[in-house]
C-alpha positions as CSV (number, residue, x, y, z in Angstrom):
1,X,289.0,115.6,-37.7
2,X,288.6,112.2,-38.2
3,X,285.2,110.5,-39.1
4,X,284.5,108.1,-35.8
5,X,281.4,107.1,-34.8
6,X,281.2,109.7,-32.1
7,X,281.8,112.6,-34.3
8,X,279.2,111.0,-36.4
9,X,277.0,110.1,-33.5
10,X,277.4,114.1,-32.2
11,X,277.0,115.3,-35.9
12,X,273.7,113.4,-36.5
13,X,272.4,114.6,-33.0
14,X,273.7,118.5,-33.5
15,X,271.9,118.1,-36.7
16,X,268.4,117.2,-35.4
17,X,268.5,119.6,-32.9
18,X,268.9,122.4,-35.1
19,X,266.4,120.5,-37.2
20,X,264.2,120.6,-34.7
21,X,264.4,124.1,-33.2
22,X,264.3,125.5,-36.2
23,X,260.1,125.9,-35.5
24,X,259.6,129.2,-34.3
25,X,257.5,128.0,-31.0
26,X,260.0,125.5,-30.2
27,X,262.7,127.7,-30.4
28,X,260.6,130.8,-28.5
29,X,260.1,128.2,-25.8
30,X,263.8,127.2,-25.2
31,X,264.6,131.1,-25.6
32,X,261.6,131.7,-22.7
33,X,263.1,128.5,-20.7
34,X,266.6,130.3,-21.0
35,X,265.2,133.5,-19.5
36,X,263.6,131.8,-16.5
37,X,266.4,129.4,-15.7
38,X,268.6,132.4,-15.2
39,X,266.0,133.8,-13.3
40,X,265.8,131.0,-11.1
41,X,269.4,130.7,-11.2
42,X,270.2,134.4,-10.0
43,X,267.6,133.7,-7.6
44,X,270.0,130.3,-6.4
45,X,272.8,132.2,-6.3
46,X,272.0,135.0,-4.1
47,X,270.6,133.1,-1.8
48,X,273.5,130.7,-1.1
49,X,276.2,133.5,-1.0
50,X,274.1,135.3,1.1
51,X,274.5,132.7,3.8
52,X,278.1,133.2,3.8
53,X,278.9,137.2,3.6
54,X,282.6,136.6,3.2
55,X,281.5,135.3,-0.5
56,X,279.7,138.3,-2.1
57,X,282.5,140.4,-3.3
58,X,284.0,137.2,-5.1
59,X,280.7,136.0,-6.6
60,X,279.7,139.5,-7.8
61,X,282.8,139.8,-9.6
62,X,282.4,136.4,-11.3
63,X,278.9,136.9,-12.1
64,X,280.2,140.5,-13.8
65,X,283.1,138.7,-15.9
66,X,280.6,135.8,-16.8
67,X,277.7,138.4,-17.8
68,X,280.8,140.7,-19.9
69,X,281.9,137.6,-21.5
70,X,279.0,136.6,-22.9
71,X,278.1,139.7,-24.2
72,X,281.6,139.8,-25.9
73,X,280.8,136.6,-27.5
74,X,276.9,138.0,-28.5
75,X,277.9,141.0,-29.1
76,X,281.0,141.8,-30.4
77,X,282.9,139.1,-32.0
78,X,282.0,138.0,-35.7
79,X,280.9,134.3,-34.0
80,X,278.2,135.8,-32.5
81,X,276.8,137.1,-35.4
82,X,274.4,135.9,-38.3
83,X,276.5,133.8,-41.1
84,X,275.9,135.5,-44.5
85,X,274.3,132.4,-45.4
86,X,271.8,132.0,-43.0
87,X,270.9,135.6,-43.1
88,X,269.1,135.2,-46.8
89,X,267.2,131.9,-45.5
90,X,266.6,132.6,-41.1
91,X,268.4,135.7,-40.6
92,X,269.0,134.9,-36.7
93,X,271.5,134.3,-34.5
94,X,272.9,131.0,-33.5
95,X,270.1,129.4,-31.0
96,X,273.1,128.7,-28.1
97,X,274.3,132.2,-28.9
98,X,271.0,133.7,-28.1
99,X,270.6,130.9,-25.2
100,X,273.1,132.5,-23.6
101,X,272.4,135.7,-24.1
102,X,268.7,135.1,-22.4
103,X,270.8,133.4,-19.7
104,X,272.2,136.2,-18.6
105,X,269.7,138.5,-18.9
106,X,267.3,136.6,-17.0
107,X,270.5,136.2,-14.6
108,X,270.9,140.3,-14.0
109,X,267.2,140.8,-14.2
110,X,266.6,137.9,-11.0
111,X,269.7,140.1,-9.4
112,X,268.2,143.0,-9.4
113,X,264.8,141.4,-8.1
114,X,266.3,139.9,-5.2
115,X,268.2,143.8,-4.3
116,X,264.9,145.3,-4.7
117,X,263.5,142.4,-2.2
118,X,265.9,143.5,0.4
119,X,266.1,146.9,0.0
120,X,262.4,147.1,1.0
């Protein structure tokens, strides 16, 4: 790739970011943010397909490929996983790999809040 000032622009940016969450409260806030934004966003979405009921058979089917994806890439590719590198100095994950993950689970945990609200 060739050294423009975007790359270097991005590059420089990426690079305080990471610098940046690399604090453990910072990064256990974004991680806590995650959760609750899928929360909010399983909340969003239940709500606006459940105006239309011709919707709900598509959406849960996306939501289910979205959820497996993601737990593909967390899970069970080696890009998810800690680099040998950074296991002997952080020993974590990728912060947008665990981002995600807290996505989604704040995603099915806000689903199954909002079947348990109108089961009752």
């Amino acid at each position: 790739m060739q050294r423009t000032r975007l790359s270097t622009l991005f590059d420089r940016l990426f690079g305080q970011f990471d610098q940046w969450s690399q604090n453990p409260w910072r990064r256990t806030s974004l991680l806590i943010i995650s959760l609750l934004f899928g929360n909010f966003l399983a909340s969003v979405i239940s709500s606006s397909t459940g105006q239309r009921a011709e919707l709900d058979i598509v959406v849960a089917s996306i939501l289910t490929a979205i959820t497996e994806v993601i737990s593909r890439v967390t899970y069970g590719s080696s890009f998810g996983r800690p680099q040998p590198e950074s296991v002997a100095i952080f020993g974590r994950r990728p912060l947008w790999i665990v981002f995600l993950n807290n996505l989604k689970l704040g995603l099915v945990y806000g689903l199954f809040v909002e079947a348990f609200k109108l089961g009752s």
